[in-house]
C-alpha positions as CSV (number, residue, x, y, z in Angstrom):
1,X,0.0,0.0,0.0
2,X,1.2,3.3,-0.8
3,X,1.1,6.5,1.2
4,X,-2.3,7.9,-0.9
5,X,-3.7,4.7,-0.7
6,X,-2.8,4.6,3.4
7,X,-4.4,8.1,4.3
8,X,-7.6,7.3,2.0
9,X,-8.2,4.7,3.6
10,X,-7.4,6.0,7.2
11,X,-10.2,8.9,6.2
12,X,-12.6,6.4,5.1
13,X,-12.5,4.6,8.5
14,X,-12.5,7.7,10.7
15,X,-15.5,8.7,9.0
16,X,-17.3,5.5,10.3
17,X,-15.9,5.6,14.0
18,X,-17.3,7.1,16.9
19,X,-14.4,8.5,18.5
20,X,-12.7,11.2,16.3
21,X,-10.0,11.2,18.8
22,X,-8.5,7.8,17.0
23,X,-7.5,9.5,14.0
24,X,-4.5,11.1,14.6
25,X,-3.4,7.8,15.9
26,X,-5.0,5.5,13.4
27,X,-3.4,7.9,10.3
28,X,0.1,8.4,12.1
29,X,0.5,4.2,12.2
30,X,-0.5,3.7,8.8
31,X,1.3,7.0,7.1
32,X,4.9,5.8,9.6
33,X,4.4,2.6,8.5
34,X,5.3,3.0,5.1
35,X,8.9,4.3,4.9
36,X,9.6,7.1,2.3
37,X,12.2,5.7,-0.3
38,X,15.4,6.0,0.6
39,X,17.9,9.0,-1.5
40,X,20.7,7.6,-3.2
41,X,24.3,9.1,-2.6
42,X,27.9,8.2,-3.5
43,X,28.1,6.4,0.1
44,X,25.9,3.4,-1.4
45,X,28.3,2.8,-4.3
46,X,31.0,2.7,-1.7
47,X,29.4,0.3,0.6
48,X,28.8,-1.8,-2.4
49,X,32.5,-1.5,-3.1
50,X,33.5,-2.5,0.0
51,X,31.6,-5.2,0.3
52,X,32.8,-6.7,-3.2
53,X,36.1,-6.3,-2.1
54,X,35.3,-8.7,0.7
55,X,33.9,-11.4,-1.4
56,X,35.8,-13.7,-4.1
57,X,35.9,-12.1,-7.4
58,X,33.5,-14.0,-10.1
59,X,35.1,-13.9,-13.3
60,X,32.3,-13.3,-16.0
61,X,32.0,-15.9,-18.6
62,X,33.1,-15.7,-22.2
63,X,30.1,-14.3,-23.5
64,X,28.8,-13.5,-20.3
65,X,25.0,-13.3,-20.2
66,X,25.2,-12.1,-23.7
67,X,22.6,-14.3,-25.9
68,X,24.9,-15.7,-29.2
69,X,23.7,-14.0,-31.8
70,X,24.8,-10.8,-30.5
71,X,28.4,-12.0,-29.5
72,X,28.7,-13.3,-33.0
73,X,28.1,-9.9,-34.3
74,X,31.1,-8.9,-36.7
75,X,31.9,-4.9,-36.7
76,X,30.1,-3.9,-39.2
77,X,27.0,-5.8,-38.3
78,X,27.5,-4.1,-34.5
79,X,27.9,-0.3,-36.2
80,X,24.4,-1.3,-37.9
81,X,22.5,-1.0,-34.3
82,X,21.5,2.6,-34.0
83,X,19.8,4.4,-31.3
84,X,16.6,6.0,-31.8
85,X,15.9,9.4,-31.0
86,X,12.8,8.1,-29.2
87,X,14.8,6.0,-26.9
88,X,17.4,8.2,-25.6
89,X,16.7,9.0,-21.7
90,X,16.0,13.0,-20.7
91,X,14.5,13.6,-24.1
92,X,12.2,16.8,-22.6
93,X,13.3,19.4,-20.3
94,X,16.9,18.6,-19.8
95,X,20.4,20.0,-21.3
96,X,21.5,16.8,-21.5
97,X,20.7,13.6,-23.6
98,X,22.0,10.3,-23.3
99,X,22.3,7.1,-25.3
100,X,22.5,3.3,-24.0
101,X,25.1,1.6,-26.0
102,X,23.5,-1.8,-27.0
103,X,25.7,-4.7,-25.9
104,X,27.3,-7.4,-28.4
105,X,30.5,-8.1,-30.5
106,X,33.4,-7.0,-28.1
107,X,31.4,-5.3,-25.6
108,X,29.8,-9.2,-23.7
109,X,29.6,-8.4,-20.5
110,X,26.3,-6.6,-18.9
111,X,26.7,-3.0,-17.1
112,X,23.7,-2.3,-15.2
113,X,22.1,0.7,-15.8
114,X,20.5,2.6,-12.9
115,X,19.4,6.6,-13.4
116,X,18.7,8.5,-10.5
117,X,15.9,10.7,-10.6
118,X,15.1,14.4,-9.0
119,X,13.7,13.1,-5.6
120,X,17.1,11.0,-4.8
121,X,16.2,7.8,-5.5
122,X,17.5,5.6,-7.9
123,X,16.1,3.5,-10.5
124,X,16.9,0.3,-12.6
125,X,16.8,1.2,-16.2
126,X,15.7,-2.0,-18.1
127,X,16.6,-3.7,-21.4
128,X,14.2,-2.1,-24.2
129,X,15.1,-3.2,-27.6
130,X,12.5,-1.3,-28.6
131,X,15.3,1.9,-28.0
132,X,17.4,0.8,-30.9
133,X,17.1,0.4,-34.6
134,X,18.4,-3.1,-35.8
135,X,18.7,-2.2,-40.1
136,X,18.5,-5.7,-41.7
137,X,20.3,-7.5,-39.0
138,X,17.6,-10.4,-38.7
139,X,18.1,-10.8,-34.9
140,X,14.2,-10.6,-33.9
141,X,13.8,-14.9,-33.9
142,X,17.3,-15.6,-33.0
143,X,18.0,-13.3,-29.6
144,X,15.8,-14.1,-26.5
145,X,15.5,-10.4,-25.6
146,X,14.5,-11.7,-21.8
147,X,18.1,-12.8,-21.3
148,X,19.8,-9.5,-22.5
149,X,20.7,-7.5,-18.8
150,X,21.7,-4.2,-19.4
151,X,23.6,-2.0,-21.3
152,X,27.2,-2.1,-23.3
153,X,27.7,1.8,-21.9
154,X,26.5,5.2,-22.7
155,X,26.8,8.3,-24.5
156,X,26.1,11.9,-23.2
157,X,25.1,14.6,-25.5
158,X,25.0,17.9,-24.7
159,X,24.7,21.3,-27.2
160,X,28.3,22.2,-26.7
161,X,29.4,23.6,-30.8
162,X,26.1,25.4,-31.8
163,X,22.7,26.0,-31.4
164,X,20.5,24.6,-28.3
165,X,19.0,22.3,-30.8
166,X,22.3,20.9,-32.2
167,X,23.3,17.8,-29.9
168,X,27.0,17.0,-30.0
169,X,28.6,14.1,-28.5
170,X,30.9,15.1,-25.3
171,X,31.0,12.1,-23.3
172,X,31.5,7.7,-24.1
173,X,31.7,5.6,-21.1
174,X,31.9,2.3,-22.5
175,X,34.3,-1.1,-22.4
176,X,35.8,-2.1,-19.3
177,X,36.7,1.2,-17.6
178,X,37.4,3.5,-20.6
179,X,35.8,6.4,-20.8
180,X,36.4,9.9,-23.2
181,X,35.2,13.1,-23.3
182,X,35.1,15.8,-25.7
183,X,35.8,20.0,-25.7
184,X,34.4,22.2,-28.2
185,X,35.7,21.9,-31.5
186,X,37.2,18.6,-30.9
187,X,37.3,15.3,-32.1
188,X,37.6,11.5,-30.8
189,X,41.2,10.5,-29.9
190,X,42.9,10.3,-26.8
191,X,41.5,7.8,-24.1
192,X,40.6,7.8,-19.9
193,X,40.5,4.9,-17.8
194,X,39.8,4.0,-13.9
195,X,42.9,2.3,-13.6
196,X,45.3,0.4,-15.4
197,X,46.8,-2.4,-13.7
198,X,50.2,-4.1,-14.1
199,X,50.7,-2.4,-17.4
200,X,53.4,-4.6,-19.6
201,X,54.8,-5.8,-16.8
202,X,57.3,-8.8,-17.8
203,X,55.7,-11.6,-15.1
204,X,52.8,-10.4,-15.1
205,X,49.3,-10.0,-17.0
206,X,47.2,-6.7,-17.9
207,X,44.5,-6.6,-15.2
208,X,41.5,-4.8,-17.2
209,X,38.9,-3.5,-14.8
210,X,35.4,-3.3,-15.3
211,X,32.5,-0.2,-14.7
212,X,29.8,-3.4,-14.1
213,X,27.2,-0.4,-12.7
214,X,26.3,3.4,-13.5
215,X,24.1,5.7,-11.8
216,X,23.5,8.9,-14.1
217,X,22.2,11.7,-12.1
218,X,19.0,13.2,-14.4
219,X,20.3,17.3,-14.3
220,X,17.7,20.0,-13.5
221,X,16.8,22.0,-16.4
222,X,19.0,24.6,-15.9
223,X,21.9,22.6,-14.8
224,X,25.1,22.4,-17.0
225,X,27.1,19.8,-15.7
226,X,26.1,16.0,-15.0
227,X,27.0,13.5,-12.2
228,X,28.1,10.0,-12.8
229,X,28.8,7.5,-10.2
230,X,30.2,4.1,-11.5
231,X,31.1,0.7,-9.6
232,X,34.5,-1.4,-10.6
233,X,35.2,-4.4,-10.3
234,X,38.4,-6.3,-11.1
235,X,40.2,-9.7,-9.6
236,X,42.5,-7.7,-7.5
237,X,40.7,-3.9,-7.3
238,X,37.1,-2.7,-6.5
239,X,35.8,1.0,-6.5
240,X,33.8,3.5,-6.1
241,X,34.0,6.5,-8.4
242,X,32.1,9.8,-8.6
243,X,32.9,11.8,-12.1
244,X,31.7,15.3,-12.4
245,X,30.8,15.7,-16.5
246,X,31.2,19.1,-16.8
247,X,31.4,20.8,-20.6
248,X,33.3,23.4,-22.3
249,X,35.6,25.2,-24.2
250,X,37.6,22.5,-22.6
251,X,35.3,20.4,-20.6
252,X,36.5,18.6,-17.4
253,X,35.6,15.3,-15.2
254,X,36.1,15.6,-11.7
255,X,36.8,12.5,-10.2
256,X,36.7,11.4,-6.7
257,X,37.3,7.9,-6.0
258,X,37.8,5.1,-3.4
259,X,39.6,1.8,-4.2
260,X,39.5,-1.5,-2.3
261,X,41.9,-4.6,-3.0
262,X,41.8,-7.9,-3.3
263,X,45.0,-8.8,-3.8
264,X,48.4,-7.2,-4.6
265,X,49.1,-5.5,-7.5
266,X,52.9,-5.3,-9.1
267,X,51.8,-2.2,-11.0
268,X,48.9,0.3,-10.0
269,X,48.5,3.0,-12.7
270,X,46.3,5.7,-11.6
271,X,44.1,8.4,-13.7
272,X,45.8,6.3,-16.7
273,X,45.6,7.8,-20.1
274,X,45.6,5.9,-23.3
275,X,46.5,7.1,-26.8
276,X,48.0,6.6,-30.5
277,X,51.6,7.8,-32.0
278,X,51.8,6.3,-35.6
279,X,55.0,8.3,-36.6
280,X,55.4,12.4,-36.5
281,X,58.5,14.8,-37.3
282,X,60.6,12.8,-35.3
283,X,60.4,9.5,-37.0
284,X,61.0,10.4,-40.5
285,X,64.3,7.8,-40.5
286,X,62.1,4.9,-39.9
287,X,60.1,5.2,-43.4
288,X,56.6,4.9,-42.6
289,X,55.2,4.4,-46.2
290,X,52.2,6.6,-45.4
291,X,51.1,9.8,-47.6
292,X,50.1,11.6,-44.5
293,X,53.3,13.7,-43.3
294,X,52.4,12.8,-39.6
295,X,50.1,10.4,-38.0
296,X,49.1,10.7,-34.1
297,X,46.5,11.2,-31.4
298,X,49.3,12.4,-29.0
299,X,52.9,13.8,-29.7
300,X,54.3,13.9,-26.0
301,X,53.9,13.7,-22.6
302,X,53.6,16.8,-20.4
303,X,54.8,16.3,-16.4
304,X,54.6,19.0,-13.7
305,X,56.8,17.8,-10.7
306,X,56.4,18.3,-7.2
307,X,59.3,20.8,-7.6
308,X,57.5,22.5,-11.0
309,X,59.8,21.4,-12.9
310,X,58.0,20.7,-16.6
311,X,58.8,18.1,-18.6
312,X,58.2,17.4,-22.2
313,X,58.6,14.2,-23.8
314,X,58.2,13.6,-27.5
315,X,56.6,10.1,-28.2
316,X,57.6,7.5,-30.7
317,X,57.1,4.4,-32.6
318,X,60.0,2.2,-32.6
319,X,60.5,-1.2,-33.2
320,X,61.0,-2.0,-29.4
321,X,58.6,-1.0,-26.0
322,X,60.1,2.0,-24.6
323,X,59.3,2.1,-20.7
324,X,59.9,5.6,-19.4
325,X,59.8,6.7,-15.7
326,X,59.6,10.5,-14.1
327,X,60.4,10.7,-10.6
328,X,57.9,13.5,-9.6
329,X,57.3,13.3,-5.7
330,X,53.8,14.6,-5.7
331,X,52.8,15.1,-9.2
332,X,51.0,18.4,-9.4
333,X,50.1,17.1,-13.2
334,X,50.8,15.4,-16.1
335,X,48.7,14.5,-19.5
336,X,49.5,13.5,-22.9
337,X,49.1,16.3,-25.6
338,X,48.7,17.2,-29.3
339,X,50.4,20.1,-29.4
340,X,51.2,20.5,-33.2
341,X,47.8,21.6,-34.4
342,X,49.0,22.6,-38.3
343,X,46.3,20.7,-40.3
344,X,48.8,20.8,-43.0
345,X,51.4,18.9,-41.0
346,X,49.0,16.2,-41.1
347,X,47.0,16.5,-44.2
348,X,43.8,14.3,-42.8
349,X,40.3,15.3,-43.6
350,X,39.1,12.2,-42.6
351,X,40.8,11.8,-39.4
352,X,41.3,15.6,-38.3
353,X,44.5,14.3,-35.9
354,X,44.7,18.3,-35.6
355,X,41.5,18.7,-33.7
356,X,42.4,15.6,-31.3
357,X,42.0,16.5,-27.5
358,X,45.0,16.9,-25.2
359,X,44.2,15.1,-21.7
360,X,45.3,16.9,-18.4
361,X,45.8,15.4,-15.4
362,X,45.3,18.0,-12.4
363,X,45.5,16.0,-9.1
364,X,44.2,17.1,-5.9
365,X,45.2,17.0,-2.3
366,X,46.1,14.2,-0.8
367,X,47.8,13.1,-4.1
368,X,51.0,10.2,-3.0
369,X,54.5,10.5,-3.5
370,X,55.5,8.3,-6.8
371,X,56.3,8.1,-10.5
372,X,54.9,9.3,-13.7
373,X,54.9,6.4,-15.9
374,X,55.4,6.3,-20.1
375,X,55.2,3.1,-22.2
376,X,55.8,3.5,-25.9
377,X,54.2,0.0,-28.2
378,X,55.7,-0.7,-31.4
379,X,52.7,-0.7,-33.8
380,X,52.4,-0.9,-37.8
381,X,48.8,0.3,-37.6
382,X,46.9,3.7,-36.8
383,X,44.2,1.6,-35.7
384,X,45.7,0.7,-32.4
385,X,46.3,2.9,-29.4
386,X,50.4,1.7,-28.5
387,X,50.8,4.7,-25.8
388,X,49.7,4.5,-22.1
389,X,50.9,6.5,-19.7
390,X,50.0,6.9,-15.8
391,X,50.6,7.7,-12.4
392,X,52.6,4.9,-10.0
393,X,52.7,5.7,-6.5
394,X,55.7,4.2,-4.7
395,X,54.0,2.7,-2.1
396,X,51.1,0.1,-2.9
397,X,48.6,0.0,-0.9
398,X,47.7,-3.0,2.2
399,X,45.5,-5.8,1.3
400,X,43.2,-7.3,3.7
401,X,43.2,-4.1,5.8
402,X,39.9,-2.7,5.1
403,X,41.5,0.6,4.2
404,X,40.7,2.2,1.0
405,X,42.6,4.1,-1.2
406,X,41.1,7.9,-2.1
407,X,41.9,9.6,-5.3
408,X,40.6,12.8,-6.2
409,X,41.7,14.9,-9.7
410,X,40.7,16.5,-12.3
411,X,40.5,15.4,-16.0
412,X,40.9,18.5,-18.6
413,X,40.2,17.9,-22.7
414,X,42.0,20.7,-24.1
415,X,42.9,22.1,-27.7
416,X,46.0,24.7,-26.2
417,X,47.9,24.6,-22.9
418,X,50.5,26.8,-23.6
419,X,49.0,29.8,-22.5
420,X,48.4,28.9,-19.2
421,X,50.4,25.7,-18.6
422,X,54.1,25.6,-19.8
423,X,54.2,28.9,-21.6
424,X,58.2,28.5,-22.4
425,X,57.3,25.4,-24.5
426,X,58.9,22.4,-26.6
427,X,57.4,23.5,-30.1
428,X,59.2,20.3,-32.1
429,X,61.8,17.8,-32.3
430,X,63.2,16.6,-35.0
431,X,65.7,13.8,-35.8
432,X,67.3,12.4,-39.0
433,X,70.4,10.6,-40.1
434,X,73.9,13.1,-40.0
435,X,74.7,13.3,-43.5
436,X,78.3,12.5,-43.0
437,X,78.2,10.0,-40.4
438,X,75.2,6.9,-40.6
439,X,75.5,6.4,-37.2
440,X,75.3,9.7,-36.0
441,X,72.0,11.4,-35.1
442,X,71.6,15.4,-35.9
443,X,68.6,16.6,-33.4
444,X,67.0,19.7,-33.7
445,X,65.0,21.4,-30.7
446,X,62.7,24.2,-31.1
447,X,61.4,26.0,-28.4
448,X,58.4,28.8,-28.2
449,X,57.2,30.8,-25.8
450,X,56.6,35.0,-25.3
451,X,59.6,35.1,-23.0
452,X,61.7,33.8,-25.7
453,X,59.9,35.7,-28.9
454,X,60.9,39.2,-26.3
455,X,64.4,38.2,-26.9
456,X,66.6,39.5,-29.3
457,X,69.3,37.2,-30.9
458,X,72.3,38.5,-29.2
459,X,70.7,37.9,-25.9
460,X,72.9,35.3,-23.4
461,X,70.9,32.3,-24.7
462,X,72.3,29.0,-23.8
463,X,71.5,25.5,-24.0
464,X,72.0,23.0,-20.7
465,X,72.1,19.2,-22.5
466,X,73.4,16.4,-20.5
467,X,72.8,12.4,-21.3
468,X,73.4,9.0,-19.7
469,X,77.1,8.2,-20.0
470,X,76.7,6.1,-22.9
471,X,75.7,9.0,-25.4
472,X,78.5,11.6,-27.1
473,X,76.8,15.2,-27.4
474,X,78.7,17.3,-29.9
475,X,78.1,20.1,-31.8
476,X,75.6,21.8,-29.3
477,X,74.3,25.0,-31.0
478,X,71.4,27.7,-29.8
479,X,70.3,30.8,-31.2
480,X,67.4,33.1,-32.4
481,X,64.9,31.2,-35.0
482,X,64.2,34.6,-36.7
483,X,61.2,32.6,-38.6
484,X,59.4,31.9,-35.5
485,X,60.7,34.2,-33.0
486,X,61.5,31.5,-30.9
487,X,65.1,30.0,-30.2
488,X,66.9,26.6,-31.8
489,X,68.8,24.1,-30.3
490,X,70.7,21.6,-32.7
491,X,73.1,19.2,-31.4
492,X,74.6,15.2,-32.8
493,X,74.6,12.1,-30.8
494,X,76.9,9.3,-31.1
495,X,76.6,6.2,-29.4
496,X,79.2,3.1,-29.2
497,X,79.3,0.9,-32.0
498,X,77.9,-1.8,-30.0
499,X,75.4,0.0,-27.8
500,X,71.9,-1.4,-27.5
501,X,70.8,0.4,-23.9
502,X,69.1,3.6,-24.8
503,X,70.5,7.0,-24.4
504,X,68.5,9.4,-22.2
505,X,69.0,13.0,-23.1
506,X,68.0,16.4,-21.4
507,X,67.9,20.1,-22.4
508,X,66.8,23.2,-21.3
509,X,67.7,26.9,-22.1
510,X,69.0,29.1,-19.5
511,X,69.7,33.0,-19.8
512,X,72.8,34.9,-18.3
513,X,74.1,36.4,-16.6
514,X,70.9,35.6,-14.0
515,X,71.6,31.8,-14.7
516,X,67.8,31.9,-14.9
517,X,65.8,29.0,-16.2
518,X,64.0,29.4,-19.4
519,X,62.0,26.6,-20.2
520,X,60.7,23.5,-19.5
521,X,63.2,20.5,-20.3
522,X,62.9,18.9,-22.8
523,X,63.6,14.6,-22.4
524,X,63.8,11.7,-24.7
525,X,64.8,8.0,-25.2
526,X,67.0,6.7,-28.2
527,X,68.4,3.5,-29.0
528,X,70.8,2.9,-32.0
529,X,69.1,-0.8,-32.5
């Protein structure tokens, strides 16, 4: 009985009993005896975390509950299953629109869908096939639609590049714990995850975790940011996380989160960040057969130190994995970038690699001690994402203690950081063959920045490189690039004849006679084989 149905009938009752003094008591038992529903809040998902962390971990089948048909789907068959207009969820009164990603092909295993409405309490959003448009995909006598539970993921809309009536895609949470988000003006590229667990690690295997349930906070009507609360699940890690969708110029996710383990991990990779480097200016000796002059997602990784130091790392394709490590204390960020936005260095109208998002990392208090973390994948194919790079604190956290972990940042999609992140910047590398010696590698440096462009060439301009011992700098040359207004650094490398470590190199300008630092340094990995 509901609470209407409770006071009617408490009314109808009163109205036949002789003592009128019974009422209040008679209508206070029924109306206390059915308890108001209970508001949702970020401390369920926790609880729910902690208590998966206390249980054994139950490793979804195969195909999961995913009925055949649909785990047989090929790509192209999977791409065919649209979303109607009519079934996307906050259709009336709402800046924001979202769209359940139907499950099948790669995406087998169920994420239950809950949406929490303005009252507080949450909701299971069902199955409903009839959301989706199927094409000619005959699937209508071969699926049992009863034993399809939940959703692949979801989209979040939101009219971010035009009119209030123009609905642009700013948000995909879907596949394990990937998620990306979009600014304005941009386009799909870089990746998000939860956490990425011992990441190419020699003993050990990749550790995916899973989002297995969302709550989506319906916004008011003037509201223009969205909550998202998400449970993970993994053999060694559960979580709670709470993401704050917020969009823009360069829209942000605020994340707070609280992590509960299992078991040990060798490798825990926090606010990870997953991307593609094909080949750019830098890799021109290893003839890429492509028409396209450059091909990338990402062109480097971007650290802030405890001791705001900046750090700029070009990436690269070799024909080995590159691990990279950056001692940072407490990072205060870090985020991989595409910083070259010259359509014409990339000549793509298909794939606008210029319009590509650059992900910042901005942690928040409480933030550990640790590592920033780079690993470069050798890859043949533009198709794959070969770069991954994340946060490693130095110490892992206690199993079996009951203790969770917190992690609070702040994700930023960005188009330009220069003007209010690393102003006296790394513009490009570049590195070719020395046409005299084969084995010798000329590398050219330019750096950009208003600082610098205020300079006039016969300023005290000099150029601080130092490598590991088993690299030869010579040559080391930096003056005014009167074409950009910025300054040049050129230098060779020489390596043994038999070297296979890599050579780690560092360079910065300075300015006399202050001694004062210039820029941020510039770092980067090469091996002769």
């Amino acid at each position: 009985m509901n609470w209407y149905a409770a006071c009617k009938l408490a009314f109808m009752l009163a109205r036949l009993t002789p003592d009128a003094r019974f009422l209040p008591v008679w209508l206070a038992s029924l109306t206390t005896s059915v308890a108001a529903p209970k508001p949702f809040s970020f401390d369920d998902v926790i609880e729910k975390a902690r208590n998966l962390a206390e249980e054994a971990y139950e490793r979804p089948a195969p195909k999961a509950a995913l009925p055949e048909p649909l785990g047989e789907l090929t790509y192209d068959q999977y791409r065919a299953i649209r979303n109607r207009e009519s079934g996307r969820l906050w259709k009336e009164n709402s800046p924001f629109r979202l769209e359940l990603i139907h499950s099948g092909y790669l995406f087998r295993r169920p994420v239950m869908m809950n949406e929490v409405l303005p009252d507080g309490t949450a909701r299971r959003v069902e199955f409903d096939k009839e959301r989706y448009d199927y094409d000619d995909l005959v699937l209508e006598q071969q699926v049992n639609w009863d034993e399809l539970k939940g959703y692949a993921g979801f989209r979040v809309q939101f009219p971010l590049n035009g009119s209030p009536e123009q609905w642009d895609e700013i948000a995909s949470f879907v596949g394990a714990s990937y998620f990306r988000v979009l600014g304005q003006d941009q386009r799909w590229g870089i990746s998000a995850r939860a956490l990425a667990l011992n990441v190419a690690e020699p003993d050990e295997k990749e550790e995916f975790p899973d989002f297995v349930e969302y709550w989506l906070v319906r916004p008011g009507e003037d509201d223009r940011q969205m909550m998202i609360y998400a449970l993970l699940d993994s053999p060694s890690v559960t979580g709670a996380f709470q993401m704050l969708l917020v969009p823009g110029v360069s829209t942000q996710v605020d994340v707070n989160a609280k992590l509960f383990f299992r078991e040990e991990v060798k490798s825990l990779g926090i606010a990870p960040l997953t991307s593609m480097f094909f080949y750019g200016e830098n890799s021109r000796e290893l003839h890429f057969p492509g028409w396209r002059p450059e091909v990338h997602d990402s062109d480097g990784l971007l650290v802030e130190t405890e001791d705001r130091e900046m750090l700029w790392r070009p990436l690269s394709n070799t024909r080995r994995i590159r691990y990279s490590a950056f001692n940072t204390g407490v990072a205060r960020g870090y985020g991989l970038l595409q910083r070259d936005r010259n359509f014409f260095h990339y000549q793509d109208l298909d794939n606008p690699y210029h319009k590509t998002p650059s992900y910042w990392i901005e942690t928040r208090d409480g933030w550990p001690k640790g590592q920033v973390r780079l690993i470069e994948l050798p890859t043949k194919y533009e198709a794959f994402d070969n770069i991954v790079a994340f946060f490693q604190p130095d110490e892992m956290p206690q199993v079996g203690t009951g203790e969770s972990m917190d992690l609070s940042y702040i994700l930023h999609a960005k188009m330009h950081f220069e003007s209010n992140l690393s102003r006296e910047h790394i513009a490009s590398t570049q590195i070719g063959v020395d046409d005299t010696y084969p084995d010798t590698r000329r590398i050219v440096i330019d750096f950009q920045g208003p600082t610098l462009e205020s300079l006039d060439r016969h300023s005290q301009v000099y150029a601080v490189i130092d490598s590991t011992p088993n690299g030869y700098i010579t040559e080391n040359r930096c003056f005014k690039n009167e074409e950009t207004g910025g300054w040049r650094v050129t230098f060779k490398l020489d390596t043994d004849d038999n070297e296979t470590e890599p050579v780690e190199m560092r360079c910065f300008l300075k300015l006399l006679p202050e001694e004062k630092t210039l820029t941020e340094t510039w770092t980067y990995q090469w091996r002769k084989n």
